[in-house]
N, C-alpha and C positions, 0 to 999 in steps of 0.2 A: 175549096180553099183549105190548106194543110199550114199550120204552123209549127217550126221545130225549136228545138228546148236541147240545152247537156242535160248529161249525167249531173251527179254528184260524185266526190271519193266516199264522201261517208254514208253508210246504207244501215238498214238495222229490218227486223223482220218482227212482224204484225200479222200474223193469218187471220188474224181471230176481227181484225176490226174492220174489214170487207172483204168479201169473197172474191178471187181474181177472175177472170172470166176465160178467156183464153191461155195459149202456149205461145210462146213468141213464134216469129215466121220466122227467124231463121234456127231455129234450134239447136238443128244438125252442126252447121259452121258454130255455133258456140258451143257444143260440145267437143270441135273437134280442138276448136282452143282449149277447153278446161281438162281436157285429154293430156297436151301436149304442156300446159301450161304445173298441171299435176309432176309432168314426167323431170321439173328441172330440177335441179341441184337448191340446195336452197342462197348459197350464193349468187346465182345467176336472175332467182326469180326479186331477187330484192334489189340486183340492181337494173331490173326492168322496169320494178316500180319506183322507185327512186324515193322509197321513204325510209322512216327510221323502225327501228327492231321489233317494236310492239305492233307497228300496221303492220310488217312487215311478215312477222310472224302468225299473227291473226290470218294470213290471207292465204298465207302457204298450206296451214290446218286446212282451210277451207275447200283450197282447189286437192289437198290430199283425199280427201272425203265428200266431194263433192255431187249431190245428185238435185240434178234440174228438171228433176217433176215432183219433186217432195216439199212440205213444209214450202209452198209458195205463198208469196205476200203481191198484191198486186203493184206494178211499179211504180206507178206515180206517187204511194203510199210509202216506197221502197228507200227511196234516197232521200238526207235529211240536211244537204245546202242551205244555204241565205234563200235559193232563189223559190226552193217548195217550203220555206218556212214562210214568205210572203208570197204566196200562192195557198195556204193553208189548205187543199184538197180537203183534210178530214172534214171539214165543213160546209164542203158540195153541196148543192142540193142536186138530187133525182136528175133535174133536169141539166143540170150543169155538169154532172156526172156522164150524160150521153152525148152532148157535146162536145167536150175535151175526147172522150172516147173517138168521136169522127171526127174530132181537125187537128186535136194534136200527138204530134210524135215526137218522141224521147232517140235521140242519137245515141249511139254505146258503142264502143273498140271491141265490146266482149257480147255484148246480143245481136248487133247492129243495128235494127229500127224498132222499139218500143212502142205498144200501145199504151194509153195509161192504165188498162186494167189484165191486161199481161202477167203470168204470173212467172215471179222471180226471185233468185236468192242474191242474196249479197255476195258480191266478186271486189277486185282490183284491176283494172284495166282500162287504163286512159289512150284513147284513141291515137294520141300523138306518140305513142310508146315506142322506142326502139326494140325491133325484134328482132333483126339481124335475117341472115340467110338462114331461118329455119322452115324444119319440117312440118307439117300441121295436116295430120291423115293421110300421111306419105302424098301428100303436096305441096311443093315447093314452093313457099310465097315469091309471087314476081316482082320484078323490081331489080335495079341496079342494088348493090348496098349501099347502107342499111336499107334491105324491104323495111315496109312499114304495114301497118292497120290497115292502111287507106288502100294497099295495092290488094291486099286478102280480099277486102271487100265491092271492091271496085264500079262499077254502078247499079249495084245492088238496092244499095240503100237508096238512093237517087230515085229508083222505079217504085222501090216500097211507098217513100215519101207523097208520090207523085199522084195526084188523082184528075179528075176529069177536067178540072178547071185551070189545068197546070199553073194555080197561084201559088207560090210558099211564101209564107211571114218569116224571116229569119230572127229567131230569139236567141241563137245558140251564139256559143262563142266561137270565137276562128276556128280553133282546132277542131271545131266541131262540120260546123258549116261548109269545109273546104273539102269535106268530103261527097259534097253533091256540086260545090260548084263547077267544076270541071264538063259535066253531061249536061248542063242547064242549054238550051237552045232557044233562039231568037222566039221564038211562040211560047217560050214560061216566063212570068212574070217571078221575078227574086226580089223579096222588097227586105234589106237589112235593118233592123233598128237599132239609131243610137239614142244611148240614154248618157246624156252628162252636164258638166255645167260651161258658162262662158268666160272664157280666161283669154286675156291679151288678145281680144280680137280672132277668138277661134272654141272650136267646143274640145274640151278635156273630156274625154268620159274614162272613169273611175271603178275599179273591177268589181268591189263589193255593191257601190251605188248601183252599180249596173245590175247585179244578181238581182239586187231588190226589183227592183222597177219590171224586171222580165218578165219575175214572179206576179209583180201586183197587177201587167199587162196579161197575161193567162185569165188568173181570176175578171177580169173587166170584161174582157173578150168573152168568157163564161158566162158571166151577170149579163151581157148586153146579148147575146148569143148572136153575134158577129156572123155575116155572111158574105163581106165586102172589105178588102185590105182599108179604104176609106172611113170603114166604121172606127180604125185602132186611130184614126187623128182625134177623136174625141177624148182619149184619156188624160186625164187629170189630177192623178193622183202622188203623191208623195212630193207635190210641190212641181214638178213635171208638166210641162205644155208644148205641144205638137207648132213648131218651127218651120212653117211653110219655103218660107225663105232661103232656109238654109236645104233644106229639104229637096228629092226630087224623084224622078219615077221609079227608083230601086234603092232610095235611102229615105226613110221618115226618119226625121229627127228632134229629139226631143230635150226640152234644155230647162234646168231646174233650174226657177222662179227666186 
């Protein structure tokens, strides 16, 4: 059983407060993005990422100078969202530590499938990115225009993700998730989680509440060392309880109390 997670935008590095263990699996393809991404104008790469002058400019420095085997920080350590501040990793134990290692994985526009202890620098790069018909290692990304993320990567990430039990937990958000839905076949099980509340006869779910709950769902799954999609209807936390009802064989649903 694999469970998947986003990114974050904002990352920060830490070498010194756990060793990373590996290199990502696709290296190559995100080098040949930090390559191409290095090579743009600086008005183009800011309106890729669509933010203001100071991320903006932070990220340009970065992929200027950028080298992805140096000064690594492991990744789950790496990104500093709602969703890993209630997941608190730094406070793993050993054994909680080698479980998230083998069932979860980290989605990314710019690595593509994360282990958590992967080691990694801080980038800009959101999956749902407009990239346009460009080059990336004199390869043309496919796709009608605008190519995107998703066409670069194409069921790559889907086989990373994928292991012997073809189960996925889905904790990521759309733009994340929709990058394996496509190759999913009738023998994988895809179970999505919603986390939200009950409004007018229907469940709302809410983007921050939501990061939370993903995050505190990881940590639970760690604590309880989960080996069955059935084990995540016990969680209970942040006011949160598993909604049979509303619920069904590729959505648990989960509705704060």
């Amino acid at each position: 059983m694999r469970f998947i997670i986003s990114p974050a935008k904002k990352m920060n590095e830490c070498p010194d407060l756990l060793e990373w263990k590996d290199l990502p699996l696709f290296l190559e393809e995100a080098r040949a993005l930090a390559d191409w991404l290095g090579s743009l104008p600086y008005p183009e790469a800011k309106k890729l990422w669509q933010c203001n002058d100071k991320i903006a400019e932070l990220n340009f420095q970065r992929f200027s100078r950028m080298e992805l085997t140096r000064h690594l920080t492991p990744a789950l350590l790496s990104y500093e969202g709602i969703q890993y501040q209630y997941m608190a990793p730094q406070v793993f134990t050993e054994q909680e530590w080698d479980y998230v290692q083998e069932h979860l994985r980290i989605l990314s526009g710019f690595y593509g499938v994360l282990r958590p202890l992967d080691g990694v620098v801080p980038y800009r790069l959101e999956m749902q990115a407009k990239t346009g018909r460009v080059q990336v290692s004199g390869c043309t990304l496919p796709g009608m225009p605008p190519a995107s993320l998703y066409d670069f990567w194409g069921r790559k990430l889907f086989d990373a993700v994928l292991d012997e039990s073809r189960i996925i937990l889905n904790l990521a958000s759309r733009e994340y998730s929709r990058a394996l839905e496509p190759w999913l076949t009738p023998s994988d099980t895809f179970i999505t989680f919603v986390f939200g509340e009950w409004k007018d006869g229907k469940v709302i779910q809410k983007g921050t509440q939501a990061k939370m709950a993903r995050g505190e769902m990881v940590r639970f799954l760690a604590e309880i060392q989960a080996v069955l999609p059935e084990e995540a209807r016990q969680f209970n936390r942040l006011g949160y309880r598993f909604r049979e009802e509303l619920s069904d064989a590729s959505t648990y649903v989960f509705v704060k109390e």
